[in-house]
N, C-alpha and C positions, 0 to 999 in steps of 0.2 A: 419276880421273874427269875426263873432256873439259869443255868449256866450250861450252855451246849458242851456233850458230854464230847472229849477228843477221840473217843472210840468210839462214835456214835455209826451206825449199822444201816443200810440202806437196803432193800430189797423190794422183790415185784410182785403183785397178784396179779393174776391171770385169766381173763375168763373166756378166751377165746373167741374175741367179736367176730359175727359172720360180716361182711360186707355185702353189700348188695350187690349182684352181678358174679356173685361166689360161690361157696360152700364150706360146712362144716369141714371136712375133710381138708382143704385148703387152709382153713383157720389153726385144723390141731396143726398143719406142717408151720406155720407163720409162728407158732406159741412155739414149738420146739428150735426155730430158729433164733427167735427173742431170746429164747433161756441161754443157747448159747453164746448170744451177744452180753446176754446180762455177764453170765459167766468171766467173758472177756472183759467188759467195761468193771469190774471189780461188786458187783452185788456181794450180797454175802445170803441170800435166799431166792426161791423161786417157786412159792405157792399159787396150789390149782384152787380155784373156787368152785360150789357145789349150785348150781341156777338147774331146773328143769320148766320145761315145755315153756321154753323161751327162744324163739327164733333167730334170735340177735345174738344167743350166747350158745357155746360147742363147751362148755364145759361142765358137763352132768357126771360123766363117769369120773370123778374123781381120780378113784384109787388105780383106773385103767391109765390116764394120763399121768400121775405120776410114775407109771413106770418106763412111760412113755418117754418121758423128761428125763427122769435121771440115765436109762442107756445111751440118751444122745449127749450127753452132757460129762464132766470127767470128776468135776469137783464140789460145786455149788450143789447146796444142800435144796431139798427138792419138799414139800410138802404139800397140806391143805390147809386152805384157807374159806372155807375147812370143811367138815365131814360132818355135816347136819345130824349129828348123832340121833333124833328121834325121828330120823328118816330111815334107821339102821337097826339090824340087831349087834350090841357091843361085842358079842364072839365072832362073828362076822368079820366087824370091822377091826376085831385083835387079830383076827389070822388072815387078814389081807394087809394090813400095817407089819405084823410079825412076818409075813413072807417079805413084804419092799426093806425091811429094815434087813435080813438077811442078804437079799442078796445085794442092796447097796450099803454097806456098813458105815457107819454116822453121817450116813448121809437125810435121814429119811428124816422131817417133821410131821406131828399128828396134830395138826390145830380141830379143836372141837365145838361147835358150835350148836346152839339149841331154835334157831329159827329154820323155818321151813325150805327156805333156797326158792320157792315158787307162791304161786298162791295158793288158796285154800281148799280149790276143786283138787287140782292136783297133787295137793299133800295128802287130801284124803286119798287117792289113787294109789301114794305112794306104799300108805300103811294106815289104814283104815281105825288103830286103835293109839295113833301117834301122838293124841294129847295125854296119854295117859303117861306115856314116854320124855314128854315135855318137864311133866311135874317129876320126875324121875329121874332129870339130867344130873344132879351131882351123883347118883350112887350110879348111875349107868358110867358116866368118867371111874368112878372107883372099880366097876365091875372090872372096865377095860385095864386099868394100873394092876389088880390081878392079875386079870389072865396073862401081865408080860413079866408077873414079877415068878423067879425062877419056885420062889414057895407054894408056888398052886401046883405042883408038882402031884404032891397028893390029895388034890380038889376031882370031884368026880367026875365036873365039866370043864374040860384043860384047852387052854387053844394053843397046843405044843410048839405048834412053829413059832409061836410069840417068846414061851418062856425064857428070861434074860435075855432077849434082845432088845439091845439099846433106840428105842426111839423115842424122844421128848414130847411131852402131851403141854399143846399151849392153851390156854380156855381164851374162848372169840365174844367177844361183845359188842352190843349197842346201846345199850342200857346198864342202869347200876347193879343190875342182878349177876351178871356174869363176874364184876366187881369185885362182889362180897366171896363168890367162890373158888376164886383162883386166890384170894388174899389167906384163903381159911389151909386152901390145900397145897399152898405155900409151889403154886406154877407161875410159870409168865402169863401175860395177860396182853392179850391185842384187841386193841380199840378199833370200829368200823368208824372211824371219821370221814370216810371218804364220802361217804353215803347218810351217815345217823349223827352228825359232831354236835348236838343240843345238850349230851348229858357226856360228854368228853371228860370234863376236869373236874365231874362231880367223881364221875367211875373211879378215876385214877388217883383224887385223894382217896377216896375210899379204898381204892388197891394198896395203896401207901402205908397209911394210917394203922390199916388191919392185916397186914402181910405175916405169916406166921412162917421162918424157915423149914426149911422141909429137905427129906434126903435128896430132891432132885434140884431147888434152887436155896441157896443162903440170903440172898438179895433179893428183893423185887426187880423185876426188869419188864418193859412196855414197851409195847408196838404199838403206834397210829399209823393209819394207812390216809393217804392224802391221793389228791387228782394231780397230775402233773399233766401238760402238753408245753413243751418247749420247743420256737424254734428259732429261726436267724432274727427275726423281729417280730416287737407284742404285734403287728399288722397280719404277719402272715400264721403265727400260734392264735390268732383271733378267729382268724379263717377257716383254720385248721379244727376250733374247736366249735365251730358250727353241727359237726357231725356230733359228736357231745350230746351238745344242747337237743338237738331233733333228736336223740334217743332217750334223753333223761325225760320230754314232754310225752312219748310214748309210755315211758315208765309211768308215771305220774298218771296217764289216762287210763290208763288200760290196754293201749291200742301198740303195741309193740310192733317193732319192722326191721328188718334188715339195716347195718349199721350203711349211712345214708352219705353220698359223695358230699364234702365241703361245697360252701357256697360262701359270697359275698357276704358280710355281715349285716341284715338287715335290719330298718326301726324295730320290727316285729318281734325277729330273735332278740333284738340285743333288749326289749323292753321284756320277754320273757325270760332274758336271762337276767335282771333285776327283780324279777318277781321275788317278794319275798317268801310264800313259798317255796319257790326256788332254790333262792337263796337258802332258807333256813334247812334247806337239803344237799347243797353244796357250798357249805362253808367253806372248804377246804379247797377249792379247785383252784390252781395255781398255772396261770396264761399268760403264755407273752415269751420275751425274749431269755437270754442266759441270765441279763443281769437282772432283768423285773424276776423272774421263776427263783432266782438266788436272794433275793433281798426278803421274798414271802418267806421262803424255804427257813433261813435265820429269824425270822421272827416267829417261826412256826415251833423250830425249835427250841427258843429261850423262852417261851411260853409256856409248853407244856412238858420240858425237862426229859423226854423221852430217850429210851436207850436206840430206840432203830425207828427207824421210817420208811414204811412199805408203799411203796407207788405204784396207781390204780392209771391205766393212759389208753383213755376210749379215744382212740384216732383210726380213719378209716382205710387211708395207702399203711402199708406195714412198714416199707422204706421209712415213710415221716413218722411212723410211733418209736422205731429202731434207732431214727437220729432223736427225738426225743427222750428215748431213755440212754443215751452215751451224755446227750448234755448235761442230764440233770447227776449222771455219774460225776461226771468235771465238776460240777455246783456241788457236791459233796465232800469231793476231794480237795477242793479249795478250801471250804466251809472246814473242814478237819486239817487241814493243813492250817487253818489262820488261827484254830484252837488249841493250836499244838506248844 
């Protein structure tokens, strides 16, 4: 069992739930409002995620939202989480990252990731020749580390506004594969635990074991991303996280809907939300009160030794995800103040 790091890092991913009775438009203002809650309650990140032709989710344009975020916002570093790179062409995605990194200076993170962000009708929609890009993702990450690095200067295809500007490239995983290649090309590496936690602590020995320094990190350093909903008591973050559960069954089906009002906790749900499929898809989800969401939160951490902890919080009033992410800010601050 690791020993929870006292500078251990907490931050938010983002995907903008629509709620029923809503809109998109309403959701991106809710997301820029969070960011600047997070801001206040002391995060240290504030990553947008990449989902298409998904109803429930307002966060497709990535690299449009972060620059959304970061003008409303003053200090907290602003990225993705991430940028489905074979959804993308890498010069592209160097000279829309090289433009947010200019005009927010250390502010900007480029998390990159190799899965589709949708299903497979839609991926094909997106770019018609995107497996070919899949098997292609480490040198596509190298193509983009080029075009920012100030020596493609004399490269025939430059994405000028990138060259030397500082923006950090993290590699996104769910699986061991992304593992082997943040360790090789010596970047930080974020774990989808929130959603994928089956291959969690194979990845991450693997990140460990094989981590090779490199000019941009000396150290390995990891992000898990977890479920939080905290509120006054496990009864009413029970309730709270009914709306969860009814989107995670649409996930699961196929059948997607609008993020759906709380309800009573029924045999029904709460026998669905034991399901072990379910389960073996929300290992991570963390419910209940200050002290239950704190007691998970330390065991989450002395288990899996991580430097930062990104929290994932499907709640449907934005008020109750807002008090939600200030508690579990306290549950950190505590947690880092008793390690101190």
């Amino acid at each position: 069992m690791s020993k929870i790091k006292i500078d251990t890092a907490y931050s938010v991913l983002e995907l903008a739930s629509v709620a029923a009775g809503s809109t998109p438009g309403a959701a991106l203002k809710n997301s820029l409002e969070l960011a600047r809650k997070a801001e206040e309650f002391g995060y240290t990140r504030f990553w947008l995620a990449e989902h298409h032709n998904m109803i429930s989710i307002a966060s497709s344009a990535t690299s449009v939202m972060i620059s959304y975020i970061a003008s409303g916002t003053e200090k907290i570093k602003v990225g993705s989480g991430g940028i489905m790179l074979p959804n993308h062409s890498p010069l592209i995605v160097a000279e829309q990252f090289g433009t947010l990194g200019s005009l927010f200076p250390g502010r900007i993170d480029m998390g990159l990731g190799r899965a589709p962000g949708t299903d497979q009708v839609t991926a094909h929609a997106i770019r018609s020749d995107r497996m070919q890009s899949v098997y292609k993702f480490p040198e596509e990450v190298s193509q983009i580390q080029q075009y920012f690095s100030p020596d493609n200067r004399g490269a025939q295809v430059r994405a000028t506004v990138a060259e030397g500007v500082e923006v950090p490239v993290y590699i996104l995983g769910s699986s061991t594969d992304s593992a082997h290649l943040a360790a090789e090309k010596g970047l930080p590496y974020a774990f989808a635990s929130h959603f994928a936690p089956a291959q969690l602590f194979e990845a991450l020995t693997i990140y460990y074991n094989n981590f090779q320094p490199s000019e941009y990190l000396q150290e390995p350093y990891t992000i898990a991303c977890i479920n939080v909903i905290a509120a006054d008591t496990d009864q009413e973050a029970e309730r709270i996280s009914t709306s969860m559960i009814r989107m995670m069954l649409g996930v699961m089906t196929g059948q997607m809907d609008y993020m759906q009002p709380p309800v009573d906790m029924t045999p029904e749900l709460r026998e669905l939300s034991e399901n072990p499929a379910f389960q073996r898809m929300l290992k991570y989800v963390f419910v209940g009160s200050k002290e239950t969401v704190k007691k998970k939160t330390e065991a989450f951490l002395q288990e899996t030794g991580v430097n930062e902890v990104m929290v994932v919080s499907h709640v449907y009033d934005h008020e109750d995800r807002v008090k939600s992410y200030r508690v579990f800010s306290e549950i950190m601050q505590e947690i880092k103040g008793e390690e101190a």
